[in-house]
C-alpha positions in Angstrom: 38.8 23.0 -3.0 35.5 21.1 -1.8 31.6 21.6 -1.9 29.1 19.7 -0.8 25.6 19.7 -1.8 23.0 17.6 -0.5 20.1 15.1 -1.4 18.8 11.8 -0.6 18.3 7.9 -0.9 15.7 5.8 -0.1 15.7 2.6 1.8 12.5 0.9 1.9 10.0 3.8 2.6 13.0 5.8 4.2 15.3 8.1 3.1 19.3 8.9 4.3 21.1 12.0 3.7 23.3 11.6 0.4 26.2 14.3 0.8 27.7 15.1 -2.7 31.4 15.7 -2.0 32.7 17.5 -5.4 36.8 18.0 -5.4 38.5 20.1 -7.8 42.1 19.9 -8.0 45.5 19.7 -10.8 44.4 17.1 -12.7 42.6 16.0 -16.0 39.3 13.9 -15.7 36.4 13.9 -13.6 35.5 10.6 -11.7 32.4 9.4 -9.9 33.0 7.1 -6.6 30.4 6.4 -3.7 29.2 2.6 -4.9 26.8 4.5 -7.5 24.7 2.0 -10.0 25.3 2.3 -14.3 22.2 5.1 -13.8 24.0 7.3 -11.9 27.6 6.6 -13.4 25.6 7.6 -16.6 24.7 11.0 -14.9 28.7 12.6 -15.3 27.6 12.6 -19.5 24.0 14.1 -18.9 24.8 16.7 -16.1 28.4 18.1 -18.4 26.3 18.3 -21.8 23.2 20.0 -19.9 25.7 22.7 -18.1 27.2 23.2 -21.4 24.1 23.8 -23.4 23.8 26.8 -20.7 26.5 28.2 -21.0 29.3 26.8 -18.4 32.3 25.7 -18.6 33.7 22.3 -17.5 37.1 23.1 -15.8 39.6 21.4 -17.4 41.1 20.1 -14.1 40.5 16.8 -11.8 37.0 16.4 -10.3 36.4 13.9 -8.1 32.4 13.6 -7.4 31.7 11.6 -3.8 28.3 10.1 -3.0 28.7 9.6 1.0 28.0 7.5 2.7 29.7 5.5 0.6 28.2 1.8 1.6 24.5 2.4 0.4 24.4 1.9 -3.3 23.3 4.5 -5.0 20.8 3.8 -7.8 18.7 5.8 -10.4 19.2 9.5 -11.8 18.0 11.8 -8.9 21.3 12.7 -8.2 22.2 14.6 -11.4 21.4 17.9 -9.9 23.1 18.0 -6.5 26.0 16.8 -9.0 25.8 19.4 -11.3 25.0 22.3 -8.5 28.1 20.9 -6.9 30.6 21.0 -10.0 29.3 24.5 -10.8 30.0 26.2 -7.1 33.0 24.6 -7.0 34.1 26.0 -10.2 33.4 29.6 -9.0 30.8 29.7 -11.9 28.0 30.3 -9.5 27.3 31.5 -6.0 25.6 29.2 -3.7 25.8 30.6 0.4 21.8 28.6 1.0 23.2 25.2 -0.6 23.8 23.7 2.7 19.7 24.5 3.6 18.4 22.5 0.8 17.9 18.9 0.0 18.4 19.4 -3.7 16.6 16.2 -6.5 16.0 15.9 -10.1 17.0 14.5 -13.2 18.8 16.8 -15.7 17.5 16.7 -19.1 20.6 17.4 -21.9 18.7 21.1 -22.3 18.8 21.8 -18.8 15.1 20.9 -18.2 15.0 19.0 -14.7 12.5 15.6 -14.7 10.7 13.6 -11.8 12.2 11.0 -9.8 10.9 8.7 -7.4 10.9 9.0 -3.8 10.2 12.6 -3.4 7.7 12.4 -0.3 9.8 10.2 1.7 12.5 12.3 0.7 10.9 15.7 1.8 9.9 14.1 4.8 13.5 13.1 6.0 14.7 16.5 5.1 12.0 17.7 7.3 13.2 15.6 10.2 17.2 16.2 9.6 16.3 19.9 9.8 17.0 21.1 6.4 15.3 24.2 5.5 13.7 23.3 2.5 13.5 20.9 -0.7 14.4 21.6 -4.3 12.7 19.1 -6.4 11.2 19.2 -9.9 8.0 20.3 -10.5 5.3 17.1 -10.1 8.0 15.8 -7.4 7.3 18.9 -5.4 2.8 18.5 -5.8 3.4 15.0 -4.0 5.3 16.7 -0.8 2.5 19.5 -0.5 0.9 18.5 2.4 4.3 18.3 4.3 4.2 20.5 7.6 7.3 23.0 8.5 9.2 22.8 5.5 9.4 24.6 2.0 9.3 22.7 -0.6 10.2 24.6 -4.2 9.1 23.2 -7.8 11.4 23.9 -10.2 11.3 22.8 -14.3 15.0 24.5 -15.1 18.6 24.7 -13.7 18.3 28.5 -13.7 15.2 28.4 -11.2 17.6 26.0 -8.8 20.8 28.5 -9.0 18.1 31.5 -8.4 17.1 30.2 -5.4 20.5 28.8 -4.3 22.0 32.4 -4.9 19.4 34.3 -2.0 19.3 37.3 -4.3 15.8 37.2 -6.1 12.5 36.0 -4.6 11.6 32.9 -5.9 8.9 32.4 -3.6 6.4 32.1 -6.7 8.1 28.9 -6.9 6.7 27.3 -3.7 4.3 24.7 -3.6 1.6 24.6 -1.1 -1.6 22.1 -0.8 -4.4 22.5 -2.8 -7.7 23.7 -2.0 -9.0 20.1 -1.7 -6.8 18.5 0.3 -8.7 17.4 2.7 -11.6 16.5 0.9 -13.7 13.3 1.4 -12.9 10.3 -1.2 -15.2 9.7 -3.6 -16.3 5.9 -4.2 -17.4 5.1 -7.9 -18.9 1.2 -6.6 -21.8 1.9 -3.6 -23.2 -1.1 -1.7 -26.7 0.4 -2.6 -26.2 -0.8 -6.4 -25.7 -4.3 -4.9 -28.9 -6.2 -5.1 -29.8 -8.6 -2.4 -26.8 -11.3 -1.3 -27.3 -9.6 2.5 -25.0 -12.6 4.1 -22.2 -11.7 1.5 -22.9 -8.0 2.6 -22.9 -8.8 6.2 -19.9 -10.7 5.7 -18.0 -7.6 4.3 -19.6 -5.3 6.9 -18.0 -7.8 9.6 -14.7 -7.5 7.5 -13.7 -4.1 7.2 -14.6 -3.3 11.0 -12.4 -6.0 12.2 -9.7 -5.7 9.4 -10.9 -9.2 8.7 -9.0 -11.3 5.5 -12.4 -12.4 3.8 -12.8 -15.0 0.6 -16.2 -15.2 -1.9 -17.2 -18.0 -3.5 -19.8 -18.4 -6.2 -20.9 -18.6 -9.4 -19.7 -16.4 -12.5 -21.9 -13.2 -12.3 -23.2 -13.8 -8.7 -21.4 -10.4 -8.1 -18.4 -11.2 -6.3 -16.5 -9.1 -8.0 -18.5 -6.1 -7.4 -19.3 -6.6 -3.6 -15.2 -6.8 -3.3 -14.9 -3.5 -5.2 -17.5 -1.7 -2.9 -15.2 -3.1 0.4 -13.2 0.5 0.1 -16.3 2.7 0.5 -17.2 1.2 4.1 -13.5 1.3 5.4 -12.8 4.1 8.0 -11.0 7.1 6.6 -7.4 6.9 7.0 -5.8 8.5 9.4 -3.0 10.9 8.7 -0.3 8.5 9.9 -1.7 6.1 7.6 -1.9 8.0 4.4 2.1 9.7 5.0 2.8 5.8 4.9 0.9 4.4 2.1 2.1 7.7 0.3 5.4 7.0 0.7 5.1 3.8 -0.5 2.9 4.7 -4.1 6.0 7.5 -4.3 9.1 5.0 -4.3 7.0 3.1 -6.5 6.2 5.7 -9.3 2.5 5.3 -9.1 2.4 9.1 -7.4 3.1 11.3 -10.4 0.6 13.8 -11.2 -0.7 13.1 -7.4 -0.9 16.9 -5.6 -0.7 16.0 -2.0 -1.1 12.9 0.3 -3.3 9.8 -0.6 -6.9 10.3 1.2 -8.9 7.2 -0.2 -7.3 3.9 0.6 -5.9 1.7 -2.3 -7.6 -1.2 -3.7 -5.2 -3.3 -5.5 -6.4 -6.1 -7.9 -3.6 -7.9 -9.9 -4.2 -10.4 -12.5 -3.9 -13.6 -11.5 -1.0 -13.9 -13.8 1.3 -11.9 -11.4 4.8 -13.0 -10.1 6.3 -13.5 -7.0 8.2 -10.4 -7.4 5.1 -8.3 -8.5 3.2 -9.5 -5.9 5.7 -9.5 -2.7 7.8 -7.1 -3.8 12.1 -6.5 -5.2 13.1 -6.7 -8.9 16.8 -4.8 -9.7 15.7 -1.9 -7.5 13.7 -3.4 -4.4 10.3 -1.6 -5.9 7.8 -2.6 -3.3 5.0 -5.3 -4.8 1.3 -5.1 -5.2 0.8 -6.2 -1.1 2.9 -2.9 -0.2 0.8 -0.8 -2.5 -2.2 -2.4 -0.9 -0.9 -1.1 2.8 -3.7 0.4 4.9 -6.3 -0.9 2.0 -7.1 -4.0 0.2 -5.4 -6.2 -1.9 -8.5 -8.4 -4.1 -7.5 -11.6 -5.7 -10.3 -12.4 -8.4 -10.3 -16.0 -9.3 -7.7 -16.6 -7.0 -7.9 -20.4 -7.5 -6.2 -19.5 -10.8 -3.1 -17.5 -9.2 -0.3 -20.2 -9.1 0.1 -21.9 -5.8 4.0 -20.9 -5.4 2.4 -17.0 -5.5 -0.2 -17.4 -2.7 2.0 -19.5 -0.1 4.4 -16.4 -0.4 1.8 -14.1 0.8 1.7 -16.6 4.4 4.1 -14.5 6.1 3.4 -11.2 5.3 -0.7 -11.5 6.2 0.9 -12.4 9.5 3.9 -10.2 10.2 2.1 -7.3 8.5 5.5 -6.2 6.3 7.9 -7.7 4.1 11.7 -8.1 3.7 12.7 -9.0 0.6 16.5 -10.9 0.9 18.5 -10.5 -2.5 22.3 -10.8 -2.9 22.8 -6.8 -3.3 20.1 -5.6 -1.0 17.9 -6.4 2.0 15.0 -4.0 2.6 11.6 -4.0 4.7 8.0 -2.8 3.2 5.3 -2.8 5.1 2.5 -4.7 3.8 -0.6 -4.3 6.2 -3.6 -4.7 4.4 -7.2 -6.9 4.1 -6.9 -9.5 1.6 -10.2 -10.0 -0.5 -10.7 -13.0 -2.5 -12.9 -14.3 -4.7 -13.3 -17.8 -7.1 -15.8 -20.0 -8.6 -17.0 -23.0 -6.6 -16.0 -25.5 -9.4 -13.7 -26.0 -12.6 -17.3 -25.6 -14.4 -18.3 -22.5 -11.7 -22.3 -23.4 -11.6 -21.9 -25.6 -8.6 -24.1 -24.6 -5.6 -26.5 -23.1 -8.3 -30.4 -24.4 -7.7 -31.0 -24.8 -11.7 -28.1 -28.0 -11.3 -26.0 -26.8 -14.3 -23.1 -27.9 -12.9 -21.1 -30.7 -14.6 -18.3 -31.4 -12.6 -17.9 -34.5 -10.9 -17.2 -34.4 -6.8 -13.3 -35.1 -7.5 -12.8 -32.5 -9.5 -14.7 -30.0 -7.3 -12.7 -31.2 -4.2 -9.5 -30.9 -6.5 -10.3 -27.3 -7.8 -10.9 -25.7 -4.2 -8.0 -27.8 -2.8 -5.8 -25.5 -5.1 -5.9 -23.4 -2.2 -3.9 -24.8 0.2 -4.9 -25.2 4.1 -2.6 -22.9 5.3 -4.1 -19.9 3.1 -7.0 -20.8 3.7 -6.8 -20.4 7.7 -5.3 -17.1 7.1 -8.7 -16.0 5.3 -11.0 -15.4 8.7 -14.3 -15.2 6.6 -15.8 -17.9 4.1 -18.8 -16.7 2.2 -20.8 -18.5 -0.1 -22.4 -16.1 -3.0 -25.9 -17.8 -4.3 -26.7 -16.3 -7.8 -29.4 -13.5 -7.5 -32.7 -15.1 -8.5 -35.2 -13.3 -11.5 -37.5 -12.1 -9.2 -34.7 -10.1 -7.2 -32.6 -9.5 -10.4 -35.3 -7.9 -12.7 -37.5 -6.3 -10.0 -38.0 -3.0 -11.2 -37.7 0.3 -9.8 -41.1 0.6 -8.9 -41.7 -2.8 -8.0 -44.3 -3.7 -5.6 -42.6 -4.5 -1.9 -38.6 -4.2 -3.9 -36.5 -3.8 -0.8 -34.5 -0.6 -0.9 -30.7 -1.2 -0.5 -28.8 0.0 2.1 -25.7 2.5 1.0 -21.9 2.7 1.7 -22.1 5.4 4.3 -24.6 3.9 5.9 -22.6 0.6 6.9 -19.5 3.0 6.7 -20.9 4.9 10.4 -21.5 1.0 12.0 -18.0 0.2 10.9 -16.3 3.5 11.9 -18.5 3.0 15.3 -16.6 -0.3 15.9 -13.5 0.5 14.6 -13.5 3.6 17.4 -14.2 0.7 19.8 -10.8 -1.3 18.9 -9.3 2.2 18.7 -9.8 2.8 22.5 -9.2 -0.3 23.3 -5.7 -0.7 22.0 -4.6 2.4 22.4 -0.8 1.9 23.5 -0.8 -1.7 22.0 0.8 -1.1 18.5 -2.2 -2.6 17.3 -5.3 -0.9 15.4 -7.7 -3.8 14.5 -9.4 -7.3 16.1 -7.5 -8.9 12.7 -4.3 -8.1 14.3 -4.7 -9.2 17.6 -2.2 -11.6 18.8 -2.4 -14.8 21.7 -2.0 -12.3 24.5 -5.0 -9.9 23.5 -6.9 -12.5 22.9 -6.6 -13.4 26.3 -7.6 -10.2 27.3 -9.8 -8.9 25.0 -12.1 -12.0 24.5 -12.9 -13.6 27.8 -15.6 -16.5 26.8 -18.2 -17.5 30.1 -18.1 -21.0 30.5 -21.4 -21.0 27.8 -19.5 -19.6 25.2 -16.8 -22.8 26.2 -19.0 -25.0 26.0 -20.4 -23.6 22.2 -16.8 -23.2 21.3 -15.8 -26.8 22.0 -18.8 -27.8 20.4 -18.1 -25.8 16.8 -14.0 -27.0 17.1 -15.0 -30.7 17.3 -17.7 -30.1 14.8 -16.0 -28.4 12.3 -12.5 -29.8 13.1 -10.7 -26.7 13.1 -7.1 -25.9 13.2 -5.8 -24.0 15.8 -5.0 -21.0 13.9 -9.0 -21.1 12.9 -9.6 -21.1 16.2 -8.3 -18.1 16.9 -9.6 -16.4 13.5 -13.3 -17.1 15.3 -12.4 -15.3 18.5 -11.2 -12.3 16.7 -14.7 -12.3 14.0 -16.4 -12.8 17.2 -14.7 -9.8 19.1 -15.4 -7.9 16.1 -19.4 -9.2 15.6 -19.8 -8.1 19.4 -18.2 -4.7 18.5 -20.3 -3.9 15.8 -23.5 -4.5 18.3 -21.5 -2.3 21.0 -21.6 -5.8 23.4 -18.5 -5.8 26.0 -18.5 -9.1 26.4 -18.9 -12.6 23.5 -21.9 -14.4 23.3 -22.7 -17.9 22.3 -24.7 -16.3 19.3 -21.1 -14.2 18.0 -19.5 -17.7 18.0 -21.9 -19.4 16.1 -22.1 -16.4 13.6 -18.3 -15.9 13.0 -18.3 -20.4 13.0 -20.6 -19.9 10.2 -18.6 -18.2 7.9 -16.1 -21.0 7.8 -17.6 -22.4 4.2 -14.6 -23.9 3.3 -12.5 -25.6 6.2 -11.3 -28.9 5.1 -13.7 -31.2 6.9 -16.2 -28.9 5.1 -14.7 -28.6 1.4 -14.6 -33.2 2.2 -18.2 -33.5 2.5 -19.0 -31.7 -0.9 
């Protein structure tokens, strides 16, 4: 006699049907096949003593337990459910007629009680697509789906709640979970660019990089407020849309980092490791393929603070993904892609000593070491980082003046920059609308060619900055797309001499430039 019960597997940020194939037959012994991993060959012990301490039997016959397909590895313990749903229908202990409707998850406690897994949103959203009827998850599994459209997703904490609902006869809809009343509430930003005193080019600077989806990199002394500025990027970023937060969802549920979350993600993340961080924590993979801290930063920003101090090895590895926008991580038992589309912030002192650029002349270091501290970063990152900006420490006139200070300039608030940026950002929206691309940062040769046509004046200032500044071809290219972005934010069709000259400028630390220090 067979049954088959369903559930799922992810695959990067996607899920495939896992059909749980339990045999019963003349026999003794009950064996596991379906190229499962020690976690779920360890499930046969948890799901037999949690159906005992209910109250089944375990037929003493042969059970053979199938995970098809059987060439995707099967890892982790979300599979003890379907398992032991499976072993108790085709025992004739219970009655299951809707099993073939549900995607069934969860990890069976030795009491019965059923825990969280990872990978329920991607999950519920391929069950969605395969046409199942609904998903049977456990209970904080089931908050993260909430906001999935046209399908019913159940919370349940026991087995009894899962053979309830399997069994059609009692209404179990109490058991449904539905969105929240605040679902589709507004973020809420803790760090506001109004609590940001002076440093208007930094600000500018920012402004310019989260309308164009520009990579951007701060340099200055300890306490200048680099770190703040980068913490405030998230409140001037445009909302994400819908697509956007399903994906970057997806990618905090494989991850673990959704639990307790009711619903989708609605602020974007902002992701600062410690400059201590591996390769594997920061691209991604480990004995699971767990996507890494440039995944988790998808659709936000990844800020590296002091990222002089991040071994070199770790930042040449982020190259390719700030170009391809995703990640595939090669290992001898898997292969899987993440995306990774994000802004990368930065931030570092200007010398081993930090005080150099400061107008008091604290600094001690001598111009070899300064060269040799900033050439940590290697040329190739450093032409992936569109915007330079040099942070000048606040002086005590515009640190201390007081609230009610005669003339004290009032500073100018998140949402305020938030509706220029979301103004430009609507811009690059229409314009490539069909292109696969969202943001002047991702433009590639071709658009460029459309999308930023120079007059023969802007040539002639171009030619002028290249020679100048001896820039590298792929710095070229990073001033086009600033200057695309500059002329978007002032609603200009077309690039003028004075967008060059203002996106040139915030190349601080090219190499001819970083020389003649």
């Amino acid at each position: 006699m067979l049954f088959k019960t369903y559930c799922a597997a992810c695959i990067g940020i996607d899920a495939v049907t896992v059909t749980v194939e339990v045999d019963i037959s003349n026999g003794i012994g009950i064996h596991l096949v379906g190229l499962p991993d020690s976690a779920v060959r360890e499930s046969l012990l948890r799901v037999i003593t949690a159906l005992t301490s209910y109250g089944f039997r375990i037929p003493g016959r042969r059970l053979v337990v199938n995970l098809a397909p059987a060439d995707i590895r099967k890892e982790g313990s979300s599979f003890d459910l379907a398992i032991a749903v499976g072993i108790l229908a085709v025992s004739e202990q219970i009655e299951a007629p809707r099993c073939g409707d549900y995607l069934i998850m969860g990890e069976l406690a030795l009491d019965g009680q059923i825990r969280p897994f990872n990978g329920a949103l991607p999950a519920a959203i391929h069950a969605k697509d395969s046409g199942f009827k609904g998903c049977i998850f456990p209970e904080i599994c089931a908050r993260e789906a909430a906001d999935i459209d046209g399908i019913s997703v159940y919370g349940v904490s026991r087995l009894s709640e899962v053979i309830d609902i399997l069994a059609g006869n009692t209404d179990m809809s109490h058991l449904l979970v539905r969105p929240g009343p605040g679902a589709e509430a507004k973020p809420v930003y803790v760090n506001d660019f109004k609590d940001v005193k002076g440093q208007l080019v930094a600000k500018r600077g920012l402004e310019i990089a989260a309308a164009g989806g520009h990579n951007i990199i701060l340099v200055g002394s300890p306490g200048s407020g680099k770190s703040m500025m980068a913490a405030c990027l998230p409140s001037i970023l445009p909302p994400m849309t819908r697509a956007e937060s399903v994906e970057t969802s997806k990618i905090y549920s494989i991850s673990g980092n959704s639990r307790g979350r009711t619903g989708l993600m609605r602020e974007r993340p902002f992701r600062s490791p410690h400059h201590s961080a591996s390769i594997p924590s920061l691209i991604g993979g480990g004995a699971m393929a767990s996507p890494g801290e440039i995944s988790l930063s998808h659709n936000g920003v990844l800020y590296l603070d002091e990222i002089a101090q991040f071994p070199r090895s770790a930042l040449d590895a982020l190259r390719q993904p700030l170009e391809d926008r995703k990640v595939t991580i090669s290992r001898a038992r898997y292969k899987v892609s993440f995306p990774a589309s994000f802004m990368l912030a930065a931030s570092m002192n200007p010398c081993p000593c930090g005080h150099y650029g400061d107008e008091n002349g604290r600094c001690t270091c001598s111009k070899q070491q300064i060269i040799s501290y900033m050439n940590r970063l290697s040329g190739p990152v450093l032409d992936r980082l569109d915007l330079h900006i040099w942070v000048r420490s606040l002086t005590a006139a515009e640190l201390l003046g007081g609230e009610g200070a005669k003339g004290r300039r009032e500073e100018e608030s998140s949402e305020a920059i938030a509706a220029r940026v979301s103004a430009a950002r609507a811009i690059q929206e229409t314009r490539f609308e069909g292109e696969g691309i969202f943001c002047n940062a991702m433009m590639k040769e071709r658009h460029l060619r459309r999308w930023c046509p120079l007059s023969e004046e802007c040539r002639e200032t171009l030619e002028k900055i290249i020679d100048t500044m001896g820039l590298s071809a792929r710095a070229y290219s990073r001033i086009l797309k600033v200057a695309r972005t500059i002329a978007d934010l002032e609603g200009r069709p077309d690039i003028l001499p004075a967008h060059l000259m203002e996106a040139a400028s915030f190349r601080a630390l090219d190499r001819r430039n970083i020389a003649d220090l």
